[in-house]
Backbone atoms as SQL, in Angstrom:
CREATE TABLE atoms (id INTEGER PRIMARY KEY, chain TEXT, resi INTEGER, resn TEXT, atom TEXT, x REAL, y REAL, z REAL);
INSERT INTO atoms VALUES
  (1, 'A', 1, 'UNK', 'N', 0.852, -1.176, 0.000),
  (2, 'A', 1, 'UNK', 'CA', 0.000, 0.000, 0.000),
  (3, 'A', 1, 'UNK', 'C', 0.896, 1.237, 0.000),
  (4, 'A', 2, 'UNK', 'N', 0.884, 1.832, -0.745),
  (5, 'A', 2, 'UNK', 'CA', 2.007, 3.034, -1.351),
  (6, 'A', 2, 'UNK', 'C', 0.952, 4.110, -0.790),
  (7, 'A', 3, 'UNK', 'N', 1.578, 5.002, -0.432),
  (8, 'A', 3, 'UNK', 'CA', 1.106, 6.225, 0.100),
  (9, 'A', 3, 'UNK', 'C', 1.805, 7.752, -0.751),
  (10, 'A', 4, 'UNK', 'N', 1.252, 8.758, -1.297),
  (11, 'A', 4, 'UNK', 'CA', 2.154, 9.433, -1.818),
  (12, 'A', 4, 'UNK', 'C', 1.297, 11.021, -0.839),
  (13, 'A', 5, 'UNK', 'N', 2.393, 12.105, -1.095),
  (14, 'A', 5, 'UNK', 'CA', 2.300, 13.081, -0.980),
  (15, 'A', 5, 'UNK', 'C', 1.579, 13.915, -1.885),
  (16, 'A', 6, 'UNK', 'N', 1.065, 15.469, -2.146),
  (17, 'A', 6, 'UNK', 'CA', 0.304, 16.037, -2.853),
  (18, 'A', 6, 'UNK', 'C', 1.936, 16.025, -4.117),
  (19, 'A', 7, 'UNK', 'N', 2.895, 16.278, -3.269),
  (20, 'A', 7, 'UNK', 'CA', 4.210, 16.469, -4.244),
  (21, 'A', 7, 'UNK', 'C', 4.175, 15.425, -5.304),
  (22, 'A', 8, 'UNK', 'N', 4.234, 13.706, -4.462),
  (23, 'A', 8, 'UNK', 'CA', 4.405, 12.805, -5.070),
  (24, 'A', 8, 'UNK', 'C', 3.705, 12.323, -6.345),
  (25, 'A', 9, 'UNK', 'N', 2.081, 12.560, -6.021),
  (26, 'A', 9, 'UNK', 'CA', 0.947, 12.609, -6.392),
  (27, 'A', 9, 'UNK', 'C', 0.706, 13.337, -8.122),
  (28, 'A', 10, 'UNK', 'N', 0.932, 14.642, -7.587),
  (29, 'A', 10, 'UNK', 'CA', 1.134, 15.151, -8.660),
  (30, 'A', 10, 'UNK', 'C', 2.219, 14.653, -9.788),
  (31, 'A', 11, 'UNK', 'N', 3.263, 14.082, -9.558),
  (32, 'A', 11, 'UNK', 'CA', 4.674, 13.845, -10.482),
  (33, 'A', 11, 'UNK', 'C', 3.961, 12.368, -11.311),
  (34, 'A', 12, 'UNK', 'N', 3.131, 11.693, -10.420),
  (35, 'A', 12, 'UNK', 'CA', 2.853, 10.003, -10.708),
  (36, 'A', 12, 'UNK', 'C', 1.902, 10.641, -12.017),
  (37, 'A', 13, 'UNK', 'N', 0.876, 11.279, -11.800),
  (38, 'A', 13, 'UNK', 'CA', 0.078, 11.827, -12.573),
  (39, 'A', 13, 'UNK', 'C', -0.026, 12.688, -13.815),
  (40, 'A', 14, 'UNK', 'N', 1.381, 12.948, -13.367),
  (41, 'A', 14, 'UNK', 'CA', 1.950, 14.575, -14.461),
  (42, 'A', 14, 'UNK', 'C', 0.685, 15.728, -14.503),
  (43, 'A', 15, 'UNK', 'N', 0.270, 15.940, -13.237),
  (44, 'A', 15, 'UNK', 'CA', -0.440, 17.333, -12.958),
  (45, 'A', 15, 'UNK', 'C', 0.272, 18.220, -12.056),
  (46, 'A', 16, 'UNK', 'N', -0.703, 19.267, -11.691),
  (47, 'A', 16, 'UNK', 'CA', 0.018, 20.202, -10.778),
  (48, 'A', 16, 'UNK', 'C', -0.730, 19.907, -9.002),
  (49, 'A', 17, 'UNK', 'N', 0.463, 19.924, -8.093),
  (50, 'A', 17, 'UNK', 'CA', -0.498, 19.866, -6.953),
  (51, 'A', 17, 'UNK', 'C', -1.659, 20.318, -6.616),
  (52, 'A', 18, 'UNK', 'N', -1.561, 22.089, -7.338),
  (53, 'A', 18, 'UNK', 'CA', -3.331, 22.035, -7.074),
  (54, 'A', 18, 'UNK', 'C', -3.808, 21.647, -8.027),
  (55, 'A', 19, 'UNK', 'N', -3.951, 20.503, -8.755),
  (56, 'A', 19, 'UNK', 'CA', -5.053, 19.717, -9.065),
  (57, 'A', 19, 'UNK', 'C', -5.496, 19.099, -8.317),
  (58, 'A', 20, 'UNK', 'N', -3.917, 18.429, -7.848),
  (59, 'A', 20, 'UNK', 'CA', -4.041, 17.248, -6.558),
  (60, 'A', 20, 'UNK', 'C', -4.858, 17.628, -5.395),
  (61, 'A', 21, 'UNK', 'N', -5.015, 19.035, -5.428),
  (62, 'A', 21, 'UNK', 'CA', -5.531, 19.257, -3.620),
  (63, 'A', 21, 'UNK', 'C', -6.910, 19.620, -4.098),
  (64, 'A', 22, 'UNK', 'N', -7.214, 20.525, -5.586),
  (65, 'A', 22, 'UNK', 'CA', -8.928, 20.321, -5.838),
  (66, 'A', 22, 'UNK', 'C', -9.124, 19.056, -6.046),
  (67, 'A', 23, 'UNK', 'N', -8.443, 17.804, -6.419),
  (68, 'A', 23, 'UNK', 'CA', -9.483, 16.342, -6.773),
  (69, 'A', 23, 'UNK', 'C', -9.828, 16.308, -4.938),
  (70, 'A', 24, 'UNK', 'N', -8.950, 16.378, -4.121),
  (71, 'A', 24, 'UNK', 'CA', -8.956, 16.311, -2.538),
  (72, 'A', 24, 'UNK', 'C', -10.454, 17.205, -2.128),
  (73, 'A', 25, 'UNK', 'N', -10.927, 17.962, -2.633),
  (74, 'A', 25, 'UNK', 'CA', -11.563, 18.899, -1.844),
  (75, 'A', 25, 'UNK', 'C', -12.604, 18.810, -2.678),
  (76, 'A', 26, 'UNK', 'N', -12.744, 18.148, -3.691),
  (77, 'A', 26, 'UNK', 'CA', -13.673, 17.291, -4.696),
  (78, 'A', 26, 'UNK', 'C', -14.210, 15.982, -4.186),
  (79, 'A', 27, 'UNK', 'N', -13.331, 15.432, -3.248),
  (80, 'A', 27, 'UNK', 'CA', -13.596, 13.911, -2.831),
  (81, 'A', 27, 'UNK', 'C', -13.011, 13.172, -2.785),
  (82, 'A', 28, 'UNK', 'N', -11.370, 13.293, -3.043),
  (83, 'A', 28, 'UNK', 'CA', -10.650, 11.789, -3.523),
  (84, 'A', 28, 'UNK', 'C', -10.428, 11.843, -2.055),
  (85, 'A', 29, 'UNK', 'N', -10.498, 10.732, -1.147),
  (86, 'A', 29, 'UNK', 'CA', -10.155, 9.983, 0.067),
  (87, 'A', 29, 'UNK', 'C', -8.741, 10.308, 0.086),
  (88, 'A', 30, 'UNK', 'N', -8.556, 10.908, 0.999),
  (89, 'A', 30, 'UNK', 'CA', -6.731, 11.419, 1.382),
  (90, 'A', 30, 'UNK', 'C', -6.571, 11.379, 3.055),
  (91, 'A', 31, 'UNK', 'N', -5.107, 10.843, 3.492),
  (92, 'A', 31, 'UNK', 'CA', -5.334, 10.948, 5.283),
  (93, 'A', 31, 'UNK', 'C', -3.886, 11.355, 5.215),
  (94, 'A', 32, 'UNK', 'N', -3.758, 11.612, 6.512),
  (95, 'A', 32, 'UNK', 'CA', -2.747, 12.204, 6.900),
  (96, 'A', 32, 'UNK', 'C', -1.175, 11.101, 7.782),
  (97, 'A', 33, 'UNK', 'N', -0.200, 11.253, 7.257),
  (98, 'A', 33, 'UNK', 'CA', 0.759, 10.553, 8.081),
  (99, 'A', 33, 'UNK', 'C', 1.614, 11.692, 8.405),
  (100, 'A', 34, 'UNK', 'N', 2.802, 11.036, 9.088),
  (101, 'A', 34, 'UNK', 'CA', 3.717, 12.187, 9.962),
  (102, 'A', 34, 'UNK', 'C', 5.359, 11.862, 9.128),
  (103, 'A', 35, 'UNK', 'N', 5.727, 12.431, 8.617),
  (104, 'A', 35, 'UNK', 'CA', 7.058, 12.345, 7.588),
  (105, 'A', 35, 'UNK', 'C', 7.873, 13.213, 8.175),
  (106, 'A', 36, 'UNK', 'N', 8.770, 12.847, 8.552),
  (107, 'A', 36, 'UNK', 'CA', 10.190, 13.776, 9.314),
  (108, 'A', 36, 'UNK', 'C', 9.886, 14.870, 10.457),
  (109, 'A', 37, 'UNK', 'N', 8.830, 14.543, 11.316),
  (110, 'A', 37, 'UNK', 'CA', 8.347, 14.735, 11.456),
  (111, 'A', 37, 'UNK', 'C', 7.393, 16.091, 12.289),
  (112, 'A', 38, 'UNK', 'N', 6.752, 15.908, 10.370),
  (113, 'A', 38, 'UNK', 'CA', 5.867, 16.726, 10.073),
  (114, 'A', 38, 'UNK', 'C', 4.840, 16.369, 9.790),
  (115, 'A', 39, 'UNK', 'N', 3.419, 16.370, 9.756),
  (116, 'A', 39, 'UNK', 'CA', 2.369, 15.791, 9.530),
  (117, 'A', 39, 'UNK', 'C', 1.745, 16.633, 7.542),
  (118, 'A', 40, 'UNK', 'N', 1.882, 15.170, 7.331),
  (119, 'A', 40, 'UNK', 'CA', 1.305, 16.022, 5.659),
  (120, 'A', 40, 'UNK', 'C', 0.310, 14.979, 5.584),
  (121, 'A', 41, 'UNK', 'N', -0.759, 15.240, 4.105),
  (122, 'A', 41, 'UNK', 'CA', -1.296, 14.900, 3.204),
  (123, 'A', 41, 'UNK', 'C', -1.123, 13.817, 2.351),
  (124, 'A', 42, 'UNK', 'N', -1.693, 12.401, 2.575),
  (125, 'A', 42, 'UNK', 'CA', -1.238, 11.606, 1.706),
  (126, 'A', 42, 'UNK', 'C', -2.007, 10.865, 1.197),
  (127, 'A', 43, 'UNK', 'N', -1.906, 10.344, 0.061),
  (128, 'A', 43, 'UNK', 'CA', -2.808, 9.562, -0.751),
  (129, 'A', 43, 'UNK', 'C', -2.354, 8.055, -1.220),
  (130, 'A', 44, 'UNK', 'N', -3.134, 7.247, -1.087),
  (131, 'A', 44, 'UNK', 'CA', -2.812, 5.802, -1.729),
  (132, 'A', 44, 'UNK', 'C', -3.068, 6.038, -3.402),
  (133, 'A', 45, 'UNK', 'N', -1.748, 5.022, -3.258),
  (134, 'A', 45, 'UNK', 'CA', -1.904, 5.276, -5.060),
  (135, 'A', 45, 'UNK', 'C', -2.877, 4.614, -6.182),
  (136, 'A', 46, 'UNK', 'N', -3.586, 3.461, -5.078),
  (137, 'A', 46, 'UNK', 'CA', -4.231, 2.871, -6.001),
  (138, 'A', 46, 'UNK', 'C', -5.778, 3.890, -6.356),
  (139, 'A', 47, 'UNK', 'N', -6.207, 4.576, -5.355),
  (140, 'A', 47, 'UNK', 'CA', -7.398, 5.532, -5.310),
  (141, 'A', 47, 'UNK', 'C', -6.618, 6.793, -6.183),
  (142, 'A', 48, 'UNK', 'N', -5.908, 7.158, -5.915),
  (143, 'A', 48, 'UNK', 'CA', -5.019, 8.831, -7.143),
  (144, 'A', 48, 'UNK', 'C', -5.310, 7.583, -8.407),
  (145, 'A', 49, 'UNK', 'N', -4.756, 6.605, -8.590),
  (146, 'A', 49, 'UNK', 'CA', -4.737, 6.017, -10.439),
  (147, 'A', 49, 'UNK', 'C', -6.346, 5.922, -10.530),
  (148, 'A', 50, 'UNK', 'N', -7.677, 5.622, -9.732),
  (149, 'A', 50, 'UNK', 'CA', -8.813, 5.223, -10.170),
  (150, 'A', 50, 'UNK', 'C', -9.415, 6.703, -9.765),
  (151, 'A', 51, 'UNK', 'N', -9.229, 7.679, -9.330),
  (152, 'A', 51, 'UNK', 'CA', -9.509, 9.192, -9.459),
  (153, 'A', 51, 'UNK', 'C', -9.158, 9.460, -10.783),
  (154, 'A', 52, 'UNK', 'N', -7.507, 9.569, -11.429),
  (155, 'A', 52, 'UNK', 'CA', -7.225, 9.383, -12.572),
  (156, 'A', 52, 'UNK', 'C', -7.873, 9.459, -13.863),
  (157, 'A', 53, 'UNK', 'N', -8.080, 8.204, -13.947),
  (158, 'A', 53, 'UNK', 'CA', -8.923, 7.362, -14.795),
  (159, 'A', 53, 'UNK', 'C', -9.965, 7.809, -15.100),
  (160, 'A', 54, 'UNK', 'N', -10.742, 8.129, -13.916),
  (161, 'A', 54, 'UNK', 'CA', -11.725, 8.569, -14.377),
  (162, 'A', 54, 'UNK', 'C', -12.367, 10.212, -14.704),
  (163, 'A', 55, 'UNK', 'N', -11.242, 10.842, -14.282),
  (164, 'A', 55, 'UNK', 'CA', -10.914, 12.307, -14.774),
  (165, 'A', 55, 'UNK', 'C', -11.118, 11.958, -16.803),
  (166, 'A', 56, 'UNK', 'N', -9.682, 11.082, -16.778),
  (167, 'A', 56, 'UNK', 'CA', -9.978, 11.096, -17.950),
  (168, 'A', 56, 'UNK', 'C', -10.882, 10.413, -18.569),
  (169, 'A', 57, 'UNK', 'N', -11.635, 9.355, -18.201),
  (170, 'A', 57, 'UNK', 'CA', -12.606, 9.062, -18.983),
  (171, 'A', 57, 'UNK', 'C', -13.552, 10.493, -18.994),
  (172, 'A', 58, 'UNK', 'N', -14.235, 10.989, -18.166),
  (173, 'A', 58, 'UNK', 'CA', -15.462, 11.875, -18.289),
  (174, 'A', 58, 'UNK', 'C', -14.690, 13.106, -19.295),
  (175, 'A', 59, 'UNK', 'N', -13.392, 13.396, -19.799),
  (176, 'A', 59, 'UNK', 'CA', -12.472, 14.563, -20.261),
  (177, 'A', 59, 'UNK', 'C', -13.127, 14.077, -21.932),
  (178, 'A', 60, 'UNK', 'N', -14.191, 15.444, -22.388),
  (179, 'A', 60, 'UNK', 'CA', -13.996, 15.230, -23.693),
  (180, 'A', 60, 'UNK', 'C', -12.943, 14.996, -24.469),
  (181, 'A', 61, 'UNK', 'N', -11.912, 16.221, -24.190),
  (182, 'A', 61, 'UNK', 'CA', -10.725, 16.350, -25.404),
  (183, 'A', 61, 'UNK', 'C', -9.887, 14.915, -25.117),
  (184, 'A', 62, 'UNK', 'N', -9.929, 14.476, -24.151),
  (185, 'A', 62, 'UNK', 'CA', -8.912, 13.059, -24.118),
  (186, 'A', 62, 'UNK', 'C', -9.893, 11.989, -25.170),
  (187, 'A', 63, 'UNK', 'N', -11.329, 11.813, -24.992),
  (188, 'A', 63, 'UNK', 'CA', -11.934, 10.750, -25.702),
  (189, 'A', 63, 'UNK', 'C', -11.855, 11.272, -27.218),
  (190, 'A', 64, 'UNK', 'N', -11.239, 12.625, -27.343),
  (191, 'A', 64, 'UNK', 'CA', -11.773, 12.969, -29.067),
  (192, 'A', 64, 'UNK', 'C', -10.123, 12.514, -29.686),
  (193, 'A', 65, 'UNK', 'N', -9.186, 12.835, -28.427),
  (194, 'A', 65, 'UNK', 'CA', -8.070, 12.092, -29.077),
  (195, 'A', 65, 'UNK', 'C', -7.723, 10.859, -29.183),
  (196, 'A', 66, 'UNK', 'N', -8.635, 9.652, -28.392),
  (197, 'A', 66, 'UNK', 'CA', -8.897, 8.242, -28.270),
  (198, 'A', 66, 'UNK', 'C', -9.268, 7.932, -30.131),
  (199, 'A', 67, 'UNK', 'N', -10.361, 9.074, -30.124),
  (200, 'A', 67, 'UNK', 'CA', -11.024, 8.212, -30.686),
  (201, 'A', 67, 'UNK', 'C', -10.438, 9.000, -32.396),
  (202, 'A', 68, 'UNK', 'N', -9.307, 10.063, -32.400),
  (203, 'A', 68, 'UNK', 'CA', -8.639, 10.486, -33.696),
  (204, 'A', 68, 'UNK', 'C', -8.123, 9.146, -33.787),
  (205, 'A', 69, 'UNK', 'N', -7.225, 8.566, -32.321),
  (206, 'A', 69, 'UNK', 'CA', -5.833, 7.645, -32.623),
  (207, 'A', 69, 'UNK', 'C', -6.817, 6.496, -33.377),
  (208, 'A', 70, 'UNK', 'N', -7.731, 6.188, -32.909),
  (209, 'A', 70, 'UNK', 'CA', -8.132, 4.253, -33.128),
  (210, 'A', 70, 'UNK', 'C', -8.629, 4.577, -34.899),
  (211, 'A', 71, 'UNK', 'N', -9.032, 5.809, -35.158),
  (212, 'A', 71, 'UNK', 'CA', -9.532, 6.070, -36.815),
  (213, 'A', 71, 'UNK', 'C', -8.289, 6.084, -37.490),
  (214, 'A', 72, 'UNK', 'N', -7.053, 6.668, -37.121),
  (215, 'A', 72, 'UNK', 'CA', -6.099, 6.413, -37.796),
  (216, 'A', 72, 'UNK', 'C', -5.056, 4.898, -38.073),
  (217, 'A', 73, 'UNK', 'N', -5.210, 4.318, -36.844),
  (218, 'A', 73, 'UNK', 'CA', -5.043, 3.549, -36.785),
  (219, 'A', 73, 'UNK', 'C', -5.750, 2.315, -37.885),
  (220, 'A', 74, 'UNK', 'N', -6.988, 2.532, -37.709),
  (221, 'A', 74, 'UNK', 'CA', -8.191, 1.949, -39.098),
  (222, 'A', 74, 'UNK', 'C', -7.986, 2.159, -40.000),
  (223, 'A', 75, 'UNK', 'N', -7.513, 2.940, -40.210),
  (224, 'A', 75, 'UNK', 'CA', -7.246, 3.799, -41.691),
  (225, 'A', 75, 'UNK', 'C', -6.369, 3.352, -41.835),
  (226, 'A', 76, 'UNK', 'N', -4.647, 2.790, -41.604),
  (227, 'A', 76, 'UNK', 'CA', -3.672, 2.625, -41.953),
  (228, 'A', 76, 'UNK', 'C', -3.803, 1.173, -42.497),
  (229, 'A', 77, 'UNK', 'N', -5.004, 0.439, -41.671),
  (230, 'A', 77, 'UNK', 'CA', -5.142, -0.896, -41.548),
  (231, 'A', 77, 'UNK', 'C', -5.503, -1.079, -43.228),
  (232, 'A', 78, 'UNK', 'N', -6.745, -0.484, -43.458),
  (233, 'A', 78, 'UNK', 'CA', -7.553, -0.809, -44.184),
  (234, 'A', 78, 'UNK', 'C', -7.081, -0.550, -46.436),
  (235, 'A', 79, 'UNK', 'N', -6.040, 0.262, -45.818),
  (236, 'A', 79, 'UNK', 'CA', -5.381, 1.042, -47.271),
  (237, 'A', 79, 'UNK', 'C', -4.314, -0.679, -47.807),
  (238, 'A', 80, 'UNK', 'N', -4.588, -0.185, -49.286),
  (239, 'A', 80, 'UNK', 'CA', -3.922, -1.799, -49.825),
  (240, 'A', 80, 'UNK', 'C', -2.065, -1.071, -49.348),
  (241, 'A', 81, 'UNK', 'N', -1.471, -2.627, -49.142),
  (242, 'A', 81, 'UNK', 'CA', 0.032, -2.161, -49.230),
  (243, 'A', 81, 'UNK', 'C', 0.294, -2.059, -50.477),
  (244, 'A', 82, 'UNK', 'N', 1.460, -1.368, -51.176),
  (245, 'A', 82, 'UNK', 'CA', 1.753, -1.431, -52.304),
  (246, 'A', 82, 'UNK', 'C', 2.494, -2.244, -52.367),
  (247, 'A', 83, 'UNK', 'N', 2.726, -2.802, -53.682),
  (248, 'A', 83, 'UNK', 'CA', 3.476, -4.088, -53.886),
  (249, 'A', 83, 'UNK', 'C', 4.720, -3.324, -54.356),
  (250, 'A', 84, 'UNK', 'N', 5.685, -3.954, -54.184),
  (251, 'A', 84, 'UNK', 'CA', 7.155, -3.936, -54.249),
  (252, 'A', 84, 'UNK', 'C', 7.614, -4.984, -55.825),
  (253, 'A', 85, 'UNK', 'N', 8.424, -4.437, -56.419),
  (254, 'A', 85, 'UNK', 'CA', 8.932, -5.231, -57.226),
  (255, 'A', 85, 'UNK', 'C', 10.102, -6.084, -57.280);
């Protein structure tokens, strides 16, 4: 059970901490431990990846780029190869 910081959090994710602290004040389940000791903010990583996830699922512009990649992808499929001599 991995625990990360708003610091950590953010880097796993490639956002900015305050994202990390609005998904927090939005709802993502976060508790507190004592690190050098100082008492911070910490999050399990398996709840930050399924917060994540589902940021980006509900994120139009991420599904419009899902769904450019899988058409191009079709498209590359579907074109004849040219034959070689």
């Amino acid at each position: 059970m991995t625990k990360l910081t708003y610091r950590e959090a953010a880097a796993r994710v490639k956002r900015s901490r305050r994202s990390i602290r609005r998904w927090h004040l939005n709802g993502m389940r976060m508790g507190w431990e004592v690190r050098e000791g100082q008492r911070v903010r910490v999050v399990e990583l398996s709840v930050l990846l399924a917060w994540w996830r589902q940021r980006l699922k509900n994120d139009p512009v991420h599904q419009q780029r899902l769904r450019a990649k899988r058409a191009a992808e079709t498209a590359g499929q579907d074109s004849p190869e040219p034959i070689s001599s």
